[in-house]
N, CA, C and O atoms as a CHARMM CRD file, in Angstrom:
* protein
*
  184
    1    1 UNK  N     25.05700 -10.80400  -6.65800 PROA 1      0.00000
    2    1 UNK  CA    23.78100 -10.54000  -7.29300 PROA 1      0.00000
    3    1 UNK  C     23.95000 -10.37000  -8.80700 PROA 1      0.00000
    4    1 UNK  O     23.16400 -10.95800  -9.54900 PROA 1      0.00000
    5    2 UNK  N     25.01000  -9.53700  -9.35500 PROA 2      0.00000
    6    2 UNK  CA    24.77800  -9.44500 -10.65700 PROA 2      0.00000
    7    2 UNK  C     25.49000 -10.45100 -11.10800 PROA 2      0.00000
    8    2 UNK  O     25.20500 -10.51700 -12.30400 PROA 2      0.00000
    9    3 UNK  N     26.57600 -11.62800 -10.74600 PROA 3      0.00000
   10    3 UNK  CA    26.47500 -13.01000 -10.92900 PROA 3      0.00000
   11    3 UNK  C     25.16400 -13.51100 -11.51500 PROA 3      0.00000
   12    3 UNK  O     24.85300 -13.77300 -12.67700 PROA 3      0.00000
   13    4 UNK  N     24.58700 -13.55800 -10.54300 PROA 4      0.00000
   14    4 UNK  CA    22.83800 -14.41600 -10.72200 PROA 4      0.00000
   15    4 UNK  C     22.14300 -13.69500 -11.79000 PROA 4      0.00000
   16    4 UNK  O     21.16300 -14.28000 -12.25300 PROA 4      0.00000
   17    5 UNK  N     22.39500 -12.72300 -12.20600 PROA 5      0.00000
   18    5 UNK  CA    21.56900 -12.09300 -13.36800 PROA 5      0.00000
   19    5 UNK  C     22.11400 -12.43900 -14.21200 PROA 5      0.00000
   20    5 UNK  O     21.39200 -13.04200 -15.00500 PROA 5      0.00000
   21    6 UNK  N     23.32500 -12.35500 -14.55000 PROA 6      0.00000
   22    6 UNK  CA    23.56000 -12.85700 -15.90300 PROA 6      0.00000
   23    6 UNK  C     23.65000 -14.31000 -15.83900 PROA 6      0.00000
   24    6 UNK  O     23.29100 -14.83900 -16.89100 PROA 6      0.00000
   25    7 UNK  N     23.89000 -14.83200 -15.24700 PROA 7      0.00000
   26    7 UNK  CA    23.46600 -16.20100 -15.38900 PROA 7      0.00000
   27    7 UNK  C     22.14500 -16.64300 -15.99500 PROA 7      0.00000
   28    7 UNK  O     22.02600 -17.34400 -17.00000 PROA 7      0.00000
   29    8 UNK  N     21.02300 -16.06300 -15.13900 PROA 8      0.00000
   30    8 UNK  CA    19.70200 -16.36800 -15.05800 PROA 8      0.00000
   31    8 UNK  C     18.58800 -15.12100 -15.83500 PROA 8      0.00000
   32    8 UNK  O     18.22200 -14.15600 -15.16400 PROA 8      0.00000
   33    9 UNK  N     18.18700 -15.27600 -17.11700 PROA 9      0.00000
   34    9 UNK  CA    18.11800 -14.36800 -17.54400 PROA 9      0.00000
   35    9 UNK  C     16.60800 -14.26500 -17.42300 PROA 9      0.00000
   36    9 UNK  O     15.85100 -13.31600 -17.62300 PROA 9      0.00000
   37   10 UNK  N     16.33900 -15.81300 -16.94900 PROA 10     0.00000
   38   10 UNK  CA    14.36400 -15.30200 -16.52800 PROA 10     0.00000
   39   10 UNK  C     14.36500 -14.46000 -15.46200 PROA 10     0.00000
   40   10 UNK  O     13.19900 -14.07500 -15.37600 PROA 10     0.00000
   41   11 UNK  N     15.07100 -13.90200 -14.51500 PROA 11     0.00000
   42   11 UNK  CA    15.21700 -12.70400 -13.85200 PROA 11     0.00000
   43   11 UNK  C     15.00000 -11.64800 -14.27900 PROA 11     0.00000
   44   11 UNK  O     14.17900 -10.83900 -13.84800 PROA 11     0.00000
   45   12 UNK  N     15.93300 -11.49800 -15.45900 PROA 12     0.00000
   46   12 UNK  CA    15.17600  -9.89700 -16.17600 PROA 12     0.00000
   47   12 UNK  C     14.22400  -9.88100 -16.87000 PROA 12     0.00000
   48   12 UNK  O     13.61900  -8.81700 -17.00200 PROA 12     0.00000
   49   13 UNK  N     13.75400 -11.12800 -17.58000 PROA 13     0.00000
   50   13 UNK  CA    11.89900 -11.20000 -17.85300 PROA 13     0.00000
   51   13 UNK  C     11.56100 -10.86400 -17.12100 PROA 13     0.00000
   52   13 UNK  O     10.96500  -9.79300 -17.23800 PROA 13     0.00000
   53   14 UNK  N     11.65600 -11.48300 -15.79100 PROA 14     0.00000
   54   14 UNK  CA    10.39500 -11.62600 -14.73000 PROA 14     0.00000
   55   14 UNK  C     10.10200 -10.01200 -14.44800 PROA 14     0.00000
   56   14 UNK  O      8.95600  -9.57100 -14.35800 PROA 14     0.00000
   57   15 UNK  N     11.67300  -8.93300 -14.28200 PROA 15     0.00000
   58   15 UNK  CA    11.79200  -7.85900 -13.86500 PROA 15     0.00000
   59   15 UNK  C     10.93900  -6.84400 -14.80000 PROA 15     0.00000
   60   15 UNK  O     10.07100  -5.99800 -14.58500 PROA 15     0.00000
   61   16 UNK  N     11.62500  -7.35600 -15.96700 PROA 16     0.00000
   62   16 UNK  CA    10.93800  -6.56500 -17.35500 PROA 16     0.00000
   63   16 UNK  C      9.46800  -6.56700 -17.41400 PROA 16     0.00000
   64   16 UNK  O      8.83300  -5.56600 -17.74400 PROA 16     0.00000
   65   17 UNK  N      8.86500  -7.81200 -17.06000 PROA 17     0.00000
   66   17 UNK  CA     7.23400  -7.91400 -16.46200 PROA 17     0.00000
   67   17 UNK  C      6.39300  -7.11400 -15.98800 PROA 17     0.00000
   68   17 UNK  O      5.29300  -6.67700 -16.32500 PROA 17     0.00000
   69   18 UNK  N      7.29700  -6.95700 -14.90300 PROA 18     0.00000
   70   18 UNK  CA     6.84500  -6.13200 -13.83000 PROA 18     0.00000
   71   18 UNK  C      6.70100  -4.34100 -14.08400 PROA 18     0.00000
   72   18 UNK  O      5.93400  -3.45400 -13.71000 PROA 18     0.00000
   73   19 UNK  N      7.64300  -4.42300 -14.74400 PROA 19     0.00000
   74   19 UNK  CA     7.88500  -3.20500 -15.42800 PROA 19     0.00000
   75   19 UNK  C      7.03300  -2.38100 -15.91200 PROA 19     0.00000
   76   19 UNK  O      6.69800  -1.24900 -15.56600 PROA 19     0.00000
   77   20 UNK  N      6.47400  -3.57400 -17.38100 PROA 20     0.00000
   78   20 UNK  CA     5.86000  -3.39500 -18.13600 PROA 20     0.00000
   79   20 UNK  C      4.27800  -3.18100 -17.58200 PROA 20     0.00000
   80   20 UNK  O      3.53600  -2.26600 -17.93900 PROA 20     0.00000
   81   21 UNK  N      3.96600  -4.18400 -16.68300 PROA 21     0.00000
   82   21 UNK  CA     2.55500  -4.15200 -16.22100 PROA 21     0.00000
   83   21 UNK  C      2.42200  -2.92300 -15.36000 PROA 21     0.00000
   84   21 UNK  O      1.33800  -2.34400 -15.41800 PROA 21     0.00000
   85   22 UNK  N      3.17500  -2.52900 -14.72300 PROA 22     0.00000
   86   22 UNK  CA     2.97900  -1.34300 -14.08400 PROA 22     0.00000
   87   22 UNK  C      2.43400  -0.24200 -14.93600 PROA 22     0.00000
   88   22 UNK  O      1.41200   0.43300 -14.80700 PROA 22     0.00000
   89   23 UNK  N      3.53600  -0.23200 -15.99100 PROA 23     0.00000
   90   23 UNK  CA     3.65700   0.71800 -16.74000 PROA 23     0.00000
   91   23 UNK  C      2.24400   0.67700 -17.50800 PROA 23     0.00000
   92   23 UNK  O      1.78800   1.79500 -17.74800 PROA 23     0.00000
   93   24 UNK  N      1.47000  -0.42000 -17.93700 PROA 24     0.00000
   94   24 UNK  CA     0.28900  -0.44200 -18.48400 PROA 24     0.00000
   95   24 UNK  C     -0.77000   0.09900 -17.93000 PROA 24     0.00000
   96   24 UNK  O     -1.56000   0.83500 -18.52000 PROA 24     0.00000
   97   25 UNK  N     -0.87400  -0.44400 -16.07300 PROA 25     0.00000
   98   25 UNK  CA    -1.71200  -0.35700 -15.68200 PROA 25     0.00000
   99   25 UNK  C     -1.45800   0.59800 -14.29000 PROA 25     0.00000
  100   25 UNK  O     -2.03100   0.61500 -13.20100 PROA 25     0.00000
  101   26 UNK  N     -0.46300   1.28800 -14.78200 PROA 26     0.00000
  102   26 UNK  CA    -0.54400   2.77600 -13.43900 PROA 26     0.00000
  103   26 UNK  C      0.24400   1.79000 -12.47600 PROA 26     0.00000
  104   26 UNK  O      0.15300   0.56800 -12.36100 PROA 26     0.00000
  105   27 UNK  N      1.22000   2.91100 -11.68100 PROA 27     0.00000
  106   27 UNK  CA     2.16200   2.10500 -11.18200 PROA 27     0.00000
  107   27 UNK  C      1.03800   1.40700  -9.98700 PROA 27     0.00000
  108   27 UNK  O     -0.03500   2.00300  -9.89200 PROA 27     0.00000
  109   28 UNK  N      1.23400   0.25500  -9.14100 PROA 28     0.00000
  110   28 UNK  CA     0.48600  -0.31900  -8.30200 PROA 28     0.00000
  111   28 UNK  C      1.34000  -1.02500  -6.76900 PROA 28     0.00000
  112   28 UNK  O      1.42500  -2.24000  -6.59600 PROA 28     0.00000
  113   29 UNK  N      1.73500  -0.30000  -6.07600 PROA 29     0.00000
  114   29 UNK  CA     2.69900  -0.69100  -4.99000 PROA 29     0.00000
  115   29 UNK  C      2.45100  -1.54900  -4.17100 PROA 29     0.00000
  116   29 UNK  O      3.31100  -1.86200  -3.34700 PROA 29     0.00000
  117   30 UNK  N      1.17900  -2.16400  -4.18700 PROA 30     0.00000
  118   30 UNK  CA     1.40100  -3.10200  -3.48600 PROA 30     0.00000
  119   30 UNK  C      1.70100  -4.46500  -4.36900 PROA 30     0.00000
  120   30 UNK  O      2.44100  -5.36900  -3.98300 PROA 30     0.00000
  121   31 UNK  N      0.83900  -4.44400  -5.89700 PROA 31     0.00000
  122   31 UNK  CA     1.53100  -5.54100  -6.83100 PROA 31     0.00000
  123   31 UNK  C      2.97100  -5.07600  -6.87100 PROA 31     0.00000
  124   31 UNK  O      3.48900  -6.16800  -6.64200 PROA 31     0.00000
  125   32 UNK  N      3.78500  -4.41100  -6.97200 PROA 32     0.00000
  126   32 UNK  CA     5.15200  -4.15300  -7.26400 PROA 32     0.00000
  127   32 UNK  C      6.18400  -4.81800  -5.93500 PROA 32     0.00000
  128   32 UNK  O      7.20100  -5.48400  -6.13400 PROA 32     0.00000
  129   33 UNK  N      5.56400  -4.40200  -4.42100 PROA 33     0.00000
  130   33 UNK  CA     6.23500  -5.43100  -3.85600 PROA 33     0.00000
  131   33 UNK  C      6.09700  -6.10600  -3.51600 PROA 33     0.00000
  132   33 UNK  O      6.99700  -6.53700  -2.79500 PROA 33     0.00000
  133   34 UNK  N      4.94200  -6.85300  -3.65300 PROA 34     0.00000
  134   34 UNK  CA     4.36700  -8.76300  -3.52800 PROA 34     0.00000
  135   34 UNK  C      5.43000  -9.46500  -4.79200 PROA 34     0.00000
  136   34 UNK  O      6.17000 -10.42600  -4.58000 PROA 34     0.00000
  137   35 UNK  N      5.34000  -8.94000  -5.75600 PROA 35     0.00000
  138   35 UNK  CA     6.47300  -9.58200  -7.28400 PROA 35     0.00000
  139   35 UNK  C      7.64300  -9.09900  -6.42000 PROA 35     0.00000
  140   35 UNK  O      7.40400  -9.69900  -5.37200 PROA 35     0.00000
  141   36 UNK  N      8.66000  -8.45200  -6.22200 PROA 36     0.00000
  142   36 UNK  CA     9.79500  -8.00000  -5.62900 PROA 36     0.00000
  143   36 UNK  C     10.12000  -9.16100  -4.46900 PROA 36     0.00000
  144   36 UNK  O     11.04100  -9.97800  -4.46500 PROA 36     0.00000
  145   37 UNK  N      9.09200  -8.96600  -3.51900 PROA 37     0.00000
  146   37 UNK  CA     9.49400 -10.14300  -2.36800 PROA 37     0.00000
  147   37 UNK  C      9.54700 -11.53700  -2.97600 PROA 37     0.00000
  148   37 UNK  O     10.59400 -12.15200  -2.77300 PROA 37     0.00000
  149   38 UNK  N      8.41100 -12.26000  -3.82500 PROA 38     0.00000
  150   38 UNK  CA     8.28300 -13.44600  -4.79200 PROA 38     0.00000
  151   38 UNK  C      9.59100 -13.07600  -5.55000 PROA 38     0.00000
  152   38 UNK  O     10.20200 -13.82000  -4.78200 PROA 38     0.00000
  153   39 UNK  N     10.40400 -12.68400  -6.22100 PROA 39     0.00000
  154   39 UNK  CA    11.11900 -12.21700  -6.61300 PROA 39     0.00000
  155   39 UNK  C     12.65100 -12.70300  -5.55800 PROA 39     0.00000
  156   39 UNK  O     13.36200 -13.67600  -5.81000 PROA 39     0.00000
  157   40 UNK  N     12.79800 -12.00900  -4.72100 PROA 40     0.00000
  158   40 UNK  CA    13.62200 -12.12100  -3.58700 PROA 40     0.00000
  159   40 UNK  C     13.97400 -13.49600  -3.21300 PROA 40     0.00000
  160   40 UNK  O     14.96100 -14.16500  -3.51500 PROA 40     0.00000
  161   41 UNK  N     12.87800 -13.78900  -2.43900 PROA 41     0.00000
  162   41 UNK  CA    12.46500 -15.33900  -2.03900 PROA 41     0.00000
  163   41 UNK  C     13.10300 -16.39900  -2.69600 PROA 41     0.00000
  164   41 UNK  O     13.88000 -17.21700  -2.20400 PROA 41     0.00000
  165   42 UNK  N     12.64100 -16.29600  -4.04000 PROA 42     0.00000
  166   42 UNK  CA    13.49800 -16.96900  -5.00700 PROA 42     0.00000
  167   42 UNK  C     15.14000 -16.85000  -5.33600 PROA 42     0.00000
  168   42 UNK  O     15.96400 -17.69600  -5.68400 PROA 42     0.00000
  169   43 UNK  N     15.19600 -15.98700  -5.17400 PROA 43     0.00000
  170   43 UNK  CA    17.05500 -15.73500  -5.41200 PROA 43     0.00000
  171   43 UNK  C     17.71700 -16.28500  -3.98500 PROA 43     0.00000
  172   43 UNK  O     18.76000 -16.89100  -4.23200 PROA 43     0.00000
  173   44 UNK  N     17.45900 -16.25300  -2.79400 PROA 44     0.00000
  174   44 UNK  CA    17.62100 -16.36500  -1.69400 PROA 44     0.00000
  175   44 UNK  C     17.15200 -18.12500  -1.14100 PROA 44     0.00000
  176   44 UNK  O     17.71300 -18.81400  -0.28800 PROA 44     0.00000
  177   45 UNK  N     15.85700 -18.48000  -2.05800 PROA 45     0.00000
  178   45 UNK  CA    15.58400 -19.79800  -1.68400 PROA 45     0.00000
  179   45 UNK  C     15.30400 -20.10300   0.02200 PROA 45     0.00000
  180   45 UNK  O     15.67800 -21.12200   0.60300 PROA 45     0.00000
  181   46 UNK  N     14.69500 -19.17200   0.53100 PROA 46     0.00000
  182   46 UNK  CA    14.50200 -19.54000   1.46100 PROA 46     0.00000
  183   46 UNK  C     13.12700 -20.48000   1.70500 PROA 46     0.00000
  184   46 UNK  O     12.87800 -20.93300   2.82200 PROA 46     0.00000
């Protein structure tokens, strides 16, 4: 996993995103793990 991060650094955008929007707009758990699984999915390629 931390292979793939530093490799792939639109990962920690994408993460940093998520972050950030939370952080704007009050944390929101179900947007946090719909992005996480979309998130997942992608590293995994299933």
């Amino acid at each position: 996993m931390k292979e793939y991060i530093l490799k792939n650094k639109k990962f920690l955008v994408i993460l940093a995103g998520i972050i950030a929007l939370n952080y704007y707009y009050g944390f929101d758990a179900k947007f946090t793990i719909i992005n996480l699984l979309w998130i997942f999915i992608n590293i995994v390629k299933i």
